[in-house]
N, C-alpha and C positions, 0 to 999 in steps of 0.2 A: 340484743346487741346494743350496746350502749354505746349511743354519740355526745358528743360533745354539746354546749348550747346552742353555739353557732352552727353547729351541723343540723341540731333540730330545727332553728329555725330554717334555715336553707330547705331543708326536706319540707318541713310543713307549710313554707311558701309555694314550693316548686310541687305540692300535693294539689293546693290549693287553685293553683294555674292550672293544673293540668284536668283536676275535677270538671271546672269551668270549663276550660277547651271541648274536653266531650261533653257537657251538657250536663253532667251528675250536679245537680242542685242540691245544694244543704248535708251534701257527705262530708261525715265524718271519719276520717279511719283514722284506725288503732294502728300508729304506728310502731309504736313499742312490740304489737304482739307479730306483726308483719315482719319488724325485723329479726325479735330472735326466732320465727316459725322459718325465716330464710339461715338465717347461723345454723338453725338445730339440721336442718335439710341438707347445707354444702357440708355440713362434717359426719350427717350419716350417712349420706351416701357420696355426690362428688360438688363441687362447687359449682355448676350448672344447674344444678338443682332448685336451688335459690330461689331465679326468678320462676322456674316451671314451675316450684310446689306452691309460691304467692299466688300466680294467675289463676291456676286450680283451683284454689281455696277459692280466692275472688271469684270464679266461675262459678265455684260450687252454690255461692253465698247467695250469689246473684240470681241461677234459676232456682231455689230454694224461698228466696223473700220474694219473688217476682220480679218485675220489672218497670221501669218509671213510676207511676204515680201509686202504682196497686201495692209496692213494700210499705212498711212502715217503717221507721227510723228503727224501733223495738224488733220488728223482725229483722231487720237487717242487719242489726246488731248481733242478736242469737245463732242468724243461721251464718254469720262470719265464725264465731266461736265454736260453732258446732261443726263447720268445714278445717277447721284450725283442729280443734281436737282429734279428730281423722287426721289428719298428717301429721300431727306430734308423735298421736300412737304407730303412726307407720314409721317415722324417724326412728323409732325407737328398737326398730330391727331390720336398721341399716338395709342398705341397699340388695340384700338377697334372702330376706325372709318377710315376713305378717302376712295379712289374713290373705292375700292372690297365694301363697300357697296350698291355702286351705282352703280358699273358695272364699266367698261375698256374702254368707249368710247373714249375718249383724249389719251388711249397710244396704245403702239404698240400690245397689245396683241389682 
């Protein structure tokens, strides 16, 4: 989802605040892939989507690289990407199909 400069910078300040506010030191996010993983999600399935499939990913990322001091920048990197590419591929058959039809055998669950 492509913003504007001024919208990035606003976003990347208001990332910035808001990292700090909870305590996430020295996070980086990939905004670019958060926001078209939120576009690709409110048009495959509904527009409420959005923020659920961001969080999810970010959850996923989160208990995946561990927590406070035990991630590494490099892990928390990969396991964003790797939570991101789980919900690309589930966008990708729209809100009434992918693999909970079939069962979880390819992921973590």
């Amino acid at each position: 989802m492509a913003v504007d400069d001024d919208e990035a910078r606003v976003l990347d300040e208001w990332s910035h605040r808001l990292a700090q506010a909870l305590q996430i030191l020295d996070l980086e996010v990939d905004q670019e892939l958060l926001l078209d993983l939120a576009r690709k999600s409110a048009g495959s399935v509904i527009h409420a989507a959005a923020p659920v499939t961001t969080f999810l990913v970010g959850y996923a990322a989160g208990l995946e690289a561990g927590t406070g001091s035990a991630g590494s920048k490099d892990s928390s990197t990969a396991a964003v990407a790797k939570a991101a590419d789980v919900a690309f591929q589930l966008c990708e058959d729209g809100h009434d199909g992918g693999p909970a039809s079939e069962g979880w055998a390819d992921t973590a669950q």
